[in-house]
Jmol script that loads the backbone (N, CA, C; Angstrom):
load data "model"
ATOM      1  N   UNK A   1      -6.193  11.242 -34.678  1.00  0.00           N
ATOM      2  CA  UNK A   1      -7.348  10.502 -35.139  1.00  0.00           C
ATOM      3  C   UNK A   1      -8.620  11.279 -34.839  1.00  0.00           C
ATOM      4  N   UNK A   2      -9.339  11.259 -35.555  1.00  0.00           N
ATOM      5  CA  UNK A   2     -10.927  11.858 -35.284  1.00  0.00           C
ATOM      6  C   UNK A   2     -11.468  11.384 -34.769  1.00  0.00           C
ATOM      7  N   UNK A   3     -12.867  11.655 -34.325  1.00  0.00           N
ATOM      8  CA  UNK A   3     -13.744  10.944 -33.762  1.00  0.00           C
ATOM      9  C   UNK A   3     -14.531   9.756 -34.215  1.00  0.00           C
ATOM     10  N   UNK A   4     -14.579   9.923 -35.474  1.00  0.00           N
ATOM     11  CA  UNK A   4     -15.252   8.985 -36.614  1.00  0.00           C
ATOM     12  C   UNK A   4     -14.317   7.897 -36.420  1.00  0.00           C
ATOM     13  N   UNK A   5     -13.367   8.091 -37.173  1.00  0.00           N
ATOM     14  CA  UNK A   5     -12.375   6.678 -36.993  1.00  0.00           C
ATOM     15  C   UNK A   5     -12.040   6.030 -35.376  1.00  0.00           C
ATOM     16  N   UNK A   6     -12.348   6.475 -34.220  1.00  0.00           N
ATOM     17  CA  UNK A   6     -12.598   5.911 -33.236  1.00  0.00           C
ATOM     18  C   UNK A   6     -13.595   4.784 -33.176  1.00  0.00           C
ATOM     19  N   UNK A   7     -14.902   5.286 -33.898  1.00  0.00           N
ATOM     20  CA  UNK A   7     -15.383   4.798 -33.488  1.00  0.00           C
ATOM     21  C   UNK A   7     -15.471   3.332 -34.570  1.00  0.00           C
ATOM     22  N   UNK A   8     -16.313   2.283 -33.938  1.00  0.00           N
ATOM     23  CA  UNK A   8     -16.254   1.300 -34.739  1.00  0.00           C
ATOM     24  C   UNK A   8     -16.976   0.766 -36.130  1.00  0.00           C
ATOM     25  N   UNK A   9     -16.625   0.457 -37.161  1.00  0.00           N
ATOM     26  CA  UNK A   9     -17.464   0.637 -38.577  1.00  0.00           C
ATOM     27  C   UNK A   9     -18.700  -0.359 -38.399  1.00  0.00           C
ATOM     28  N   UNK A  10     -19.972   0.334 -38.927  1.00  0.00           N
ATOM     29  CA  UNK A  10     -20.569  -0.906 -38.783  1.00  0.00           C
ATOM     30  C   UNK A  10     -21.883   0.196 -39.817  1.00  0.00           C
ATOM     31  N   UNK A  11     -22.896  -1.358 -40.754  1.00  0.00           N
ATOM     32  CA  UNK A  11     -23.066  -0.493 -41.715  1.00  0.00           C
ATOM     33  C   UNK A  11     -24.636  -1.037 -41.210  1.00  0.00           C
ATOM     34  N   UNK A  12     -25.345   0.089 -41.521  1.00  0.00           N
ATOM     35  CA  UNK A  12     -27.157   0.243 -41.168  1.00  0.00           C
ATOM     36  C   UNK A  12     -28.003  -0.536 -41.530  1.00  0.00           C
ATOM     37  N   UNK A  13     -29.579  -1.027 -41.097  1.00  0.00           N
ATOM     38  CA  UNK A  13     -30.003  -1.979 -41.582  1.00  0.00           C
ATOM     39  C   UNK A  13     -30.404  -1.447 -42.590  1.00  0.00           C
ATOM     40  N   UNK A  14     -30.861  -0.506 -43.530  1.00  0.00           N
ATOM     41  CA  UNK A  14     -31.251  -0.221 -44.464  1.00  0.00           C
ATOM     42  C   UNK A  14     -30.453  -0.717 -45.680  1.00  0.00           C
ATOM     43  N   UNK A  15     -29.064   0.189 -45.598  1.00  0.00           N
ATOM     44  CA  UNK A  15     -28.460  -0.271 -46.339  1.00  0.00           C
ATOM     45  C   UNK A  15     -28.019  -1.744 -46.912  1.00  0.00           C
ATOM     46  N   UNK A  16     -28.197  -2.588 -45.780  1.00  0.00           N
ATOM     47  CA  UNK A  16     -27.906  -4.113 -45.775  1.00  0.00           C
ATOM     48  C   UNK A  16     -29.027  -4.707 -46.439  1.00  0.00           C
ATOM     49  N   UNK A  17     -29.746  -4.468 -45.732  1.00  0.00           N
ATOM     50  CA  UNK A  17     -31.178  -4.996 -46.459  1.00  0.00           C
ATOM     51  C   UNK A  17     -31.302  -4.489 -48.209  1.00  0.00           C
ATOM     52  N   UNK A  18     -31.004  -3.194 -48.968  1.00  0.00           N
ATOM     53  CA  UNK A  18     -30.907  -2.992 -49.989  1.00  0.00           C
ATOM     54  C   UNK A  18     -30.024  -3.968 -50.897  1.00  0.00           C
ATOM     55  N   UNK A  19     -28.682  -3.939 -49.853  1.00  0.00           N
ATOM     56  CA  UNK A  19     -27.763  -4.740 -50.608  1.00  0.00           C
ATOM     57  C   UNK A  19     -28.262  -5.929 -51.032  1.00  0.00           C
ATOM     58  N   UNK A  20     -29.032  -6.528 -49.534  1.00  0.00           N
ATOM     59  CA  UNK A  20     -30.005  -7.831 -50.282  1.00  0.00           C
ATOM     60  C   UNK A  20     -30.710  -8.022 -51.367  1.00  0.00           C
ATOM     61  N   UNK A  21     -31.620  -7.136 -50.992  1.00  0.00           N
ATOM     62  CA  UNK A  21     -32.433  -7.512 -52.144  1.00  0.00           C
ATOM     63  C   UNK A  21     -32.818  -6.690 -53.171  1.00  0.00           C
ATOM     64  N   UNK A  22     -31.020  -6.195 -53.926  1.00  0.00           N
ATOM     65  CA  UNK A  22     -30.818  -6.132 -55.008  1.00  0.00           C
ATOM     66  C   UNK A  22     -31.037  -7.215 -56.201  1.00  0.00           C
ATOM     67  N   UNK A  23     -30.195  -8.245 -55.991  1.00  0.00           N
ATOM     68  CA  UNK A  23     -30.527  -9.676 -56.632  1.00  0.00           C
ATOM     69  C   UNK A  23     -31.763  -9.784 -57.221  1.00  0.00           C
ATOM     70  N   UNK A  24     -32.458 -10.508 -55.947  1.00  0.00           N
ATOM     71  CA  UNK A  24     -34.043 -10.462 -56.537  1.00  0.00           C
ATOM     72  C   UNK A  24     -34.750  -9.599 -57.198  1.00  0.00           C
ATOM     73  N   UNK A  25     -34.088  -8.178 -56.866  1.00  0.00           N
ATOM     74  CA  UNK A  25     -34.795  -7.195 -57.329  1.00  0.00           C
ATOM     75  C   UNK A  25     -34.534  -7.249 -59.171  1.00  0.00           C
ATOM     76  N   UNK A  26     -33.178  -7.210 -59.308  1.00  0.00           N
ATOM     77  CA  UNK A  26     -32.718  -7.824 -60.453  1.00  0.00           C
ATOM     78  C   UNK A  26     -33.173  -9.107 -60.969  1.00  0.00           C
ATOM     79  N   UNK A  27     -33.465 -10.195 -60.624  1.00  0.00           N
ATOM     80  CA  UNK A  27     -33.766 -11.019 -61.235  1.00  0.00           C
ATOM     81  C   UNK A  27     -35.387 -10.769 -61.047  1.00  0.00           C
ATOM     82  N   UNK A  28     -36.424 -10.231 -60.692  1.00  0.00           N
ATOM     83  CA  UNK A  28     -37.491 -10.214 -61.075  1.00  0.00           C
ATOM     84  C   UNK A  28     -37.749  -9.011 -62.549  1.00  0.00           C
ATOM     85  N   UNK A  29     -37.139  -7.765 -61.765  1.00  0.00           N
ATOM     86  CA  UNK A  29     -37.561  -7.303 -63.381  1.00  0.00           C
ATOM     87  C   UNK A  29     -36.269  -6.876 -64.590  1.00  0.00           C
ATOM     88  N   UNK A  30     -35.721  -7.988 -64.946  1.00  0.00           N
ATOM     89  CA  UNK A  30     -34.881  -8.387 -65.645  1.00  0.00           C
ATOM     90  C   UNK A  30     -36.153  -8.800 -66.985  1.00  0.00           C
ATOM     91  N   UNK A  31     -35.602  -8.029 -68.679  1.00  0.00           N
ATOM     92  CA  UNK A  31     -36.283  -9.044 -69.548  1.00  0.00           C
ATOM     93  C   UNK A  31     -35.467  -8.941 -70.374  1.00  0.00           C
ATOM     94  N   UNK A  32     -35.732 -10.746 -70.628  1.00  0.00           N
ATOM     95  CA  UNK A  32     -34.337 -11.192 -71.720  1.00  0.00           C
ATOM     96  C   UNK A  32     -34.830 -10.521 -73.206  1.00  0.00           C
ATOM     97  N   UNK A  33     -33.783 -10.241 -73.349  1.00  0.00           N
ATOM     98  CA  UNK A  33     -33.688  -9.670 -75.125  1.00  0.00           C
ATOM     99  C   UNK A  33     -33.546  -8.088 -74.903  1.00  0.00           C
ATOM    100  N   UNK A  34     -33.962  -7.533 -73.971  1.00  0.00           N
ATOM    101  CA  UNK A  34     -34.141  -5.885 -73.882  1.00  0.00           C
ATOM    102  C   UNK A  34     -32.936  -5.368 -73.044  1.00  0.00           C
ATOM    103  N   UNK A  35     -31.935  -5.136 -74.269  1.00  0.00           N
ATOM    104  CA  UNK A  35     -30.757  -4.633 -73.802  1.00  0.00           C
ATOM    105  C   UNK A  35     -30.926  -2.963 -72.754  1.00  0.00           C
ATOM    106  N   UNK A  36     -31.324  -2.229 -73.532  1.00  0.00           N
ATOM    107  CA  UNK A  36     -31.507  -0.967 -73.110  1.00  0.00           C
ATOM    108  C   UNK A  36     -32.330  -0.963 -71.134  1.00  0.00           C
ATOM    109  N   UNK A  37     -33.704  -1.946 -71.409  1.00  0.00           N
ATOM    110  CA  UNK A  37     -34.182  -1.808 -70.139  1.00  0.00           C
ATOM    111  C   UNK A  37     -33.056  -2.594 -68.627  1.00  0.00           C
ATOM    112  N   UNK A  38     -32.418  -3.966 -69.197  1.00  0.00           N
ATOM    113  CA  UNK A  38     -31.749  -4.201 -68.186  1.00  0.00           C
ATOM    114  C   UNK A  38     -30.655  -3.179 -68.001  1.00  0.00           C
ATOM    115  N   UNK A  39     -29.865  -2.341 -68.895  1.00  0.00           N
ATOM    116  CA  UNK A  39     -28.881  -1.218 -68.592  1.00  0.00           C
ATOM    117  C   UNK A  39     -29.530  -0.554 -67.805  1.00  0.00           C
ATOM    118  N   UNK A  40     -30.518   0.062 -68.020  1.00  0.00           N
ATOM    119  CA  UNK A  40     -31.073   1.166 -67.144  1.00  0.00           C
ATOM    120  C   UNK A  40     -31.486   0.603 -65.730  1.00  0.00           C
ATOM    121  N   UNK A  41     -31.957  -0.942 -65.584  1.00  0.00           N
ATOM    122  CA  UNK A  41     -32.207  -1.189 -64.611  1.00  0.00           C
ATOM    123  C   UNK A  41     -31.359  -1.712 -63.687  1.00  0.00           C
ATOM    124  N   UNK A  42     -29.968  -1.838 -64.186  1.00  0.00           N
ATOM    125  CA  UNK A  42     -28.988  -2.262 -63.405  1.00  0.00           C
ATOM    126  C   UNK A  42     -28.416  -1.042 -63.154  1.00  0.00           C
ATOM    127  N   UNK A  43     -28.188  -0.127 -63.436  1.00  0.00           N
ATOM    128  CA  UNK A  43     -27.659   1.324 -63.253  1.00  0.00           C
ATOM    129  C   UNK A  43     -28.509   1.886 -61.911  1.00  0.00           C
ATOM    130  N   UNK A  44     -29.998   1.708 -62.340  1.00  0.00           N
ATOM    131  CA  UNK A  44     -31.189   2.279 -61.678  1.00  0.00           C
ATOM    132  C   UNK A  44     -30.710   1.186 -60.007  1.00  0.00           C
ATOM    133  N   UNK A  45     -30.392  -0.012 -60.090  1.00  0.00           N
ATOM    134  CA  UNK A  45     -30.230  -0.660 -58.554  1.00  0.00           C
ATOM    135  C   UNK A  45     -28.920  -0.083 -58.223  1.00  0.00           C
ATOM    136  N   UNK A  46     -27.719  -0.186 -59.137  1.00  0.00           N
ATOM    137  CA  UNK A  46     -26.467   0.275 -58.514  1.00  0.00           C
ATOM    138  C   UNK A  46     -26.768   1.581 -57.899  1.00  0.00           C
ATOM    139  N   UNK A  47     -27.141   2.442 -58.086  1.00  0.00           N
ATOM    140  CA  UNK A  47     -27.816   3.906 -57.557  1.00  0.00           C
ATOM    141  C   UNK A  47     -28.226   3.970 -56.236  1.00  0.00           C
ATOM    142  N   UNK A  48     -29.033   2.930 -56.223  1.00  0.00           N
ATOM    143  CA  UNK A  48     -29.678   3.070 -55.231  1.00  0.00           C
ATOM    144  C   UNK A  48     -29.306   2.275 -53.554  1.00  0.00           C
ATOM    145  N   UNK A  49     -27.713   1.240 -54.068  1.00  0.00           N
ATOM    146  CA  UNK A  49     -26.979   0.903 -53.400  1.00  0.00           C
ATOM    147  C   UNK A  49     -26.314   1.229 -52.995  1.00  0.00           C
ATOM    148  N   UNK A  50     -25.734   2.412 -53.987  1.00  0.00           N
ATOM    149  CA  UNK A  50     -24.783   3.393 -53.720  1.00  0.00           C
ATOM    150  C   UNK A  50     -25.277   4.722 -52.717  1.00  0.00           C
ATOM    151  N   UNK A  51     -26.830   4.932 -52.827  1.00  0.00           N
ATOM    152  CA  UNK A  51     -27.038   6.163 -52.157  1.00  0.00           C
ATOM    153  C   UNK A  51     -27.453   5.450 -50.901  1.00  0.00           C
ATOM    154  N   UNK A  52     -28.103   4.264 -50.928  1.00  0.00           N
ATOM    155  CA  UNK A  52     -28.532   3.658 -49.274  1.00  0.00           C
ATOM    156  C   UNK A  52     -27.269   3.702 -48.391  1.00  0.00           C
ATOM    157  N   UNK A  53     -26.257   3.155 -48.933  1.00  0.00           N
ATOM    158  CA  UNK A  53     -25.020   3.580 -48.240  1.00  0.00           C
ATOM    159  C   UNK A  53     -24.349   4.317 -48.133  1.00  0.00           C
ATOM    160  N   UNK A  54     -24.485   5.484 -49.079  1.00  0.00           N
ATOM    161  CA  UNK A  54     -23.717   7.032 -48.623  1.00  0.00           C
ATOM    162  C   UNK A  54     -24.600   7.554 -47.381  1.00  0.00           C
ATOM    163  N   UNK A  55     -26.158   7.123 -47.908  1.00  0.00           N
ATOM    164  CA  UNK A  55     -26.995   7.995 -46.899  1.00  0.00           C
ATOM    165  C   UNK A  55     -27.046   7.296 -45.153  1.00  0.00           C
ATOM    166  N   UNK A  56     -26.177   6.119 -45.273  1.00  0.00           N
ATOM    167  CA  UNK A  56     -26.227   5.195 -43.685  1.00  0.00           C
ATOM    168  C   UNK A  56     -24.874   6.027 -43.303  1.00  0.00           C
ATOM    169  N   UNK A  57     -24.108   6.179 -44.072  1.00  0.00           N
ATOM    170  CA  UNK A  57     -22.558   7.035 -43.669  1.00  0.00           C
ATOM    171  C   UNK A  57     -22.866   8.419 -43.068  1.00  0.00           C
ATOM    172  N   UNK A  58     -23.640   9.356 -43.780  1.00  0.00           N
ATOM    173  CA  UNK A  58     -24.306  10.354 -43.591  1.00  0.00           C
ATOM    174  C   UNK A  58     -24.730  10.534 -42.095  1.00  0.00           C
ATOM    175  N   UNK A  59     -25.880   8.939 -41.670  1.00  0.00           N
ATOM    176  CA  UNK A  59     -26.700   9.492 -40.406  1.00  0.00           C
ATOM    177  C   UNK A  59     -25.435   9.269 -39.925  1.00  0.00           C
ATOM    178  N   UNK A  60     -25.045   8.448 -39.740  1.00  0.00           N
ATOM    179  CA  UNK A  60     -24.032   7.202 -39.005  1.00  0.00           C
ATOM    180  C   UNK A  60     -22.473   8.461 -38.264  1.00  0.00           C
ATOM    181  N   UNK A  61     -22.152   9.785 -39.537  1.00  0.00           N
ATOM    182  CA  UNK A  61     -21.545  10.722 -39.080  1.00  0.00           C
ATOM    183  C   UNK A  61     -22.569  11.659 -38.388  1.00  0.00           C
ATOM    184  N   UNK A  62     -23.310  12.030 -38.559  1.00  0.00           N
ATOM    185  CA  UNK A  62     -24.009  13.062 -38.320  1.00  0.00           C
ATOM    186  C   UNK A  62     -25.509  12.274 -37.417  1.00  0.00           C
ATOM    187  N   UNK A  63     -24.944  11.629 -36.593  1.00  0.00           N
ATOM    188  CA  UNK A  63     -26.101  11.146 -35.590  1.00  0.00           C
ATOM    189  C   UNK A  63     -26.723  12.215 -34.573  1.00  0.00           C
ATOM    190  N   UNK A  64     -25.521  12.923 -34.126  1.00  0.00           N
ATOM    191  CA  UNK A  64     -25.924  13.787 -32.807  1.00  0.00           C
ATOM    192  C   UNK A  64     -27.033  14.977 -33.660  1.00  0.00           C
ATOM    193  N   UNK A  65     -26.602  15.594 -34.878  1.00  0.00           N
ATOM    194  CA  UNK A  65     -27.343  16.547 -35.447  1.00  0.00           C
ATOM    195  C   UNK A  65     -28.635  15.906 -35.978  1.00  0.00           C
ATOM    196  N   UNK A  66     -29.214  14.738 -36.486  1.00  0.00           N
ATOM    197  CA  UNK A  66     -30.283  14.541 -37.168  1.00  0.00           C
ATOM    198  C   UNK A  66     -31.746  14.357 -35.839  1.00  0.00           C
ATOM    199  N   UNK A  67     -32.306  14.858 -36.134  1.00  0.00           N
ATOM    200  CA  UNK A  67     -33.637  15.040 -34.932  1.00  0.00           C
ATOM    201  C   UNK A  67     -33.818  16.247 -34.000  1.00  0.00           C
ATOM    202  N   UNK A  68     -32.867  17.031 -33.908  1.00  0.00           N
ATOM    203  CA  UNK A  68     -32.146  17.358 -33.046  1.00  0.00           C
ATOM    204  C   UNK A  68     -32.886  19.108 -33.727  1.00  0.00           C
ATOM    205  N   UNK A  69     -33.699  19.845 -33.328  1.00  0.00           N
ATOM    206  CA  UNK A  69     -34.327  20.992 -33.739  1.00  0.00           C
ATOM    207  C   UNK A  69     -34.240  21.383 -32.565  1.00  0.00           C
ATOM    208  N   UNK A  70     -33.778  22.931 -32.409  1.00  0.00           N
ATOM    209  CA  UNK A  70     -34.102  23.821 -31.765  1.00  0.00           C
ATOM    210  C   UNK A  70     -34.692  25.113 -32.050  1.00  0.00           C
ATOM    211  N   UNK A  71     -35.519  25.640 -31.468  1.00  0.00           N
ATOM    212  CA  UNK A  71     -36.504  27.111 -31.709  1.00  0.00           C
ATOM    213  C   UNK A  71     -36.159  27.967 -30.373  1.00  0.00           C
ATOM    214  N   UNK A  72     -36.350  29.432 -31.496  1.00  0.00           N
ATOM    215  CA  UNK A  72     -36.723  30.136 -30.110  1.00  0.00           C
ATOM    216  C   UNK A  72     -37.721  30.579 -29.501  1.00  0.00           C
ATOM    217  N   UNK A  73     -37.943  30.427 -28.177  1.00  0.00           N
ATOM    218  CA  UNK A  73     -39.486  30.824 -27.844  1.00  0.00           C
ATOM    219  C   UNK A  73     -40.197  31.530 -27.019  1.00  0.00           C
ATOM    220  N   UNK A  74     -39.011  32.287 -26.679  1.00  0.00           N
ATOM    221  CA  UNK A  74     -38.951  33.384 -26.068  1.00  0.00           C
ATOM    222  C   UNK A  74     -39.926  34.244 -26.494  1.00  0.00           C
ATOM    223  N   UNK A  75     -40.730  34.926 -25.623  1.00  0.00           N
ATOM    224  CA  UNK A  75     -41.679  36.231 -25.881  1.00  0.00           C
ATOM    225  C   UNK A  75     -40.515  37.412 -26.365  1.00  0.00           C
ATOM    226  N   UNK A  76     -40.685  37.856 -27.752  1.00  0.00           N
ATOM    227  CA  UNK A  76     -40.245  38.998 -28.413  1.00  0.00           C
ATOM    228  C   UNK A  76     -41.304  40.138 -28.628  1.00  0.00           C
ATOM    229  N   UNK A  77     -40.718  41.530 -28.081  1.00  0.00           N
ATOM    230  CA  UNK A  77     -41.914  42.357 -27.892  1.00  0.00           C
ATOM    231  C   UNK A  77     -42.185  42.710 -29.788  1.00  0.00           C
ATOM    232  N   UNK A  78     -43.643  42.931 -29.535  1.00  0.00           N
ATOM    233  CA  UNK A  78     -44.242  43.484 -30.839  1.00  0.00           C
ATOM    234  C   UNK A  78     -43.563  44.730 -31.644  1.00  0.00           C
ATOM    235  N   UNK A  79     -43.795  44.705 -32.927  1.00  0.00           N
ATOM    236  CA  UNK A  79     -43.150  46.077 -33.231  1.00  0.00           C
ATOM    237  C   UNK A  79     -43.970  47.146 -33.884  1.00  0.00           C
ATOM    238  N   UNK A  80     -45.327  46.389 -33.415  1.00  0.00           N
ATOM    239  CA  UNK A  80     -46.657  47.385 -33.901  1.00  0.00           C
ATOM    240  C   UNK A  80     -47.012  48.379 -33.071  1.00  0.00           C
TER     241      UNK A  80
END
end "model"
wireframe off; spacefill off
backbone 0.3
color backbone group
């Protein structure tokens, strides 16, 4: 088993909160008769449900690496 599957699933507030308020988001700019704009705009939320939660999987694997910058800062002699 890996380390990932050790640990326990649990999904980010971002993503949750998107999942929410998809709905509303959908039912506000929803307009009846305009086939083309609700396609695009239901495509346009599935997208963005789909990437809030790839991108919570993302930190959620890769926690220890995100923030996490190192430099070097060591005095390197000149080469002038």
């Amino acid at each position: 088993m890996t380390e990932i599957q050790q640990k326990p699933r649990y999904s980010g507030g971002g993503a949750i909160i998107m999942l929410i308020i998809a709905v509303p988001l959908w039912n506000e700019f929803r307009v009846r008769g305009d086939l083309g704009w609700n396609i695009f705009l239901a495509l346009l939320l599935v997208g963005l449900c789909v990437a809030a939660v790839l991108l919570q999987r993302y930190f959620w694997r890769h926690a220890a690496e995100i923030g996490e910058a190192r430099f070097d800062t060591t005095n390197k002699p000149s080469d002038s």
